[in-house]
C-alpha positions in Angstrom: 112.4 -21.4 -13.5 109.5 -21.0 -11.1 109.3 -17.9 -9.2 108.4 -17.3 -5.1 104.7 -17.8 -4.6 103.7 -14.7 -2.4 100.1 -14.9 -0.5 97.6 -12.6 -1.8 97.7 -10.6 1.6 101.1 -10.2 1.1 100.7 -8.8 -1.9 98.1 -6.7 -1.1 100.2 -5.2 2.1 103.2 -4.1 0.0 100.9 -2.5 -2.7 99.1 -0.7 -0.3 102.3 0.6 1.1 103.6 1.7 -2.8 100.2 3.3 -3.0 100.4 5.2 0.7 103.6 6.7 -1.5 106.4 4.1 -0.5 108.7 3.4 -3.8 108.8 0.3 -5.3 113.1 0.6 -4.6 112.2 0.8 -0.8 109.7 -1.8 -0.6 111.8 -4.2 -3.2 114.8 -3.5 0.1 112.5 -4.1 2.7 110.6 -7.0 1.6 113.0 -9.0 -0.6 110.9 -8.8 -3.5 112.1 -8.3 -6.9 110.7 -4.4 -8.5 110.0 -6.1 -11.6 107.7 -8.6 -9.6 106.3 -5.3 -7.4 105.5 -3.6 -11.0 103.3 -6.8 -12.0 101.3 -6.3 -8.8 100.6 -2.8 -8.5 
């Protein structure tokens, strides 16, 4: 099964936001993106 295909500036805006000290829990809520997926990013 094939996963969402995010844009890399997406990407980059959400890790930037766990890395200004947002938790991956919050930003999983906000964004609709999966933590597990969040963890392969960051």
């Amino acid at each position: 099964m094939m996963g969402k295909n995010y844009s890399d500036d997406f990407k980059k805006t959400v890790v930037d936001l766990y890395h200004s000290g947002t938790s991956v829990k919050d930003l999983s809520s906000e964004y609709g993106v999966t933590e597990v997926t969040i963890y392969k990013w960051i």
